[in-house]
C-alpha positions, 0 to 999 in steps of 0.5 A: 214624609212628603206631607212634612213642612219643606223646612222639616224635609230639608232638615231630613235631607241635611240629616240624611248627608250628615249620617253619610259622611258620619259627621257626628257634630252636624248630626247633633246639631240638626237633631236639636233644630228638628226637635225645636220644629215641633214635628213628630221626632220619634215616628219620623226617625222609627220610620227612617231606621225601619226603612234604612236597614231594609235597604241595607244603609249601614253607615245612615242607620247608624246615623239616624241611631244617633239622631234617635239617642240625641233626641232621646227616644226610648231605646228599647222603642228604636231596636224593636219599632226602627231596626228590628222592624227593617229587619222584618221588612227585609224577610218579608220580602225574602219570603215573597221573592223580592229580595234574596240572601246578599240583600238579607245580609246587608240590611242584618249589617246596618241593624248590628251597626246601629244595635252596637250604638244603643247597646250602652242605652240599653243596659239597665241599673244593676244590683250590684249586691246581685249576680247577673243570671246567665244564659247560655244562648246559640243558634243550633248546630246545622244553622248559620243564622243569627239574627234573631237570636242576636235581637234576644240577646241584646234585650237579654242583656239590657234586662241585667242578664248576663249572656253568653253568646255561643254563636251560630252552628252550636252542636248539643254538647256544646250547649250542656259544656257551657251551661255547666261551664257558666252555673247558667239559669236557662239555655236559648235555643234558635233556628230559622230552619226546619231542617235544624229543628231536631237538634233542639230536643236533642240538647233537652234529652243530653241535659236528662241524661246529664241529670240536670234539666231541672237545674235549667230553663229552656227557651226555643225560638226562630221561625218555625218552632211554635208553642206545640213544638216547644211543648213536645219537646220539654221545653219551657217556652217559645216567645213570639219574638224578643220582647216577649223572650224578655218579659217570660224570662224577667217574670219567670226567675223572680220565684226561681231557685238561686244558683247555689240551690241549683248547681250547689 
């Protein structure tokens, strides 16, 4: 950003202080100067989000989130190309060595602390003649990680679908309860650990037993998992990412057989 106007890098400063002291009033004021600027709004705040959350700054990310809405940027845009993506800057560095798990669990802080303020944004026009499918969603049992399946779910949901959020460490059993509890249409299944995979197919062979994975689809994710694991396991599908996960889901229950037909 130093390439920017000195006006526009000291509106970025003022902004940067505002989102600090959480001064929602100056955060809205300076936004509509920077837009009226005529710079790039969106590419600068995508990148300010980006690198606030790799660094962990949870109170300025969910300051920059506002400038974002203020400015009108597209919501899905600002999770996936601004948070999301300091996210993945984070794990890239984990994965190198440069950063470790406290930093991990700092920037997943101010990536939730900004994904809450866009949450409202992203909730899309329901049909209000039409119940929401469910998914029954959760990270296997033996995994304490949940910020992937966290990005799904908020996409999940801004696409009218109605998630039911087991958490993290989910045994099997708990993921067929819940799908019968709930009349669900899919059940999505994460892990960042290999060591966890096997519980996957485990959930997909209670549901044979169960005699009711035709009632369901199932989606698997996280690092590991790849599109041949999904296959060796009967499951239906392994999106490379939420967006992705949004998108098959969408397009997958279109021709799908309605509740009733399914679970009677």
């Amino acid at each position: 950003m130093d390439d920017l106007p000195a006006k526009v890098q000291e509106l970025i400063k003022e902004l940067d202080e505002a989102a600090e002291d959480e001064d929602l009033d100056k955060i809205k004021e300076l936004t509509q100067i920077l837009l009226k600027t005529g710079v790039d709004v969106e590419t600068i705040t995508l990148e300010k989000l980006s690198l606030l959350v790799m660094e962990g700054e949870e109170e300025m990310s969910q300051g920059w989130t506002r400038v974002a809405i203020q400015a009108g940027l597209d919501p899905f845009k600002t999770l996936i190309e601004g948070l999301a993506k300091g996210m993945s800057l984070i794990g890239a560095k984990y994965e190198k060595g440069e950063a470790f798990v406290p930093q991990l669990l700092i920037a997943s802080s101010a990536m939730y602390g900004g994904m809450d303020l866009l949450d409202p944004y992203l909730k899309q026009e329901k049909n209000t003649a039409s119940k929401p499918l469910t998914v029954v969603i959760g990270t296997v049992e033996g995994d304490v990680h949940d910020i992937g399946k966290n990005i799904v779910k908020t996409l999940l949901s801004a696409n009218g679908f109605n998630c039911v959020d087991l958490g993290n460490d989910v045994p099997a059993s708990r993921f067929i309860e819940a799908a019968k509890e709930n009349r669900a249409t899919v059940i999505s299944m994460s892990t960042l650990m290999t060591t966890t995979m096997a519980e996957m197919p485990k959930v997909i062979h209670m549901l044979e037993e169960e005699c009711i994975r035709d009632k369901l689809l199932v989606m698997v994710g996280g690092a590991p998992v790849t599109t041949e694991y999904a296959s060796q396991i009967k499951a239906d599908v392994s999106p490379h990412d939420a967006v992705s996960a949004a998108s098959w889901l969408k397009a997958s229950v279109l021709n799908y057989p309605s509740e009733s037909a399914r679970w009677g």
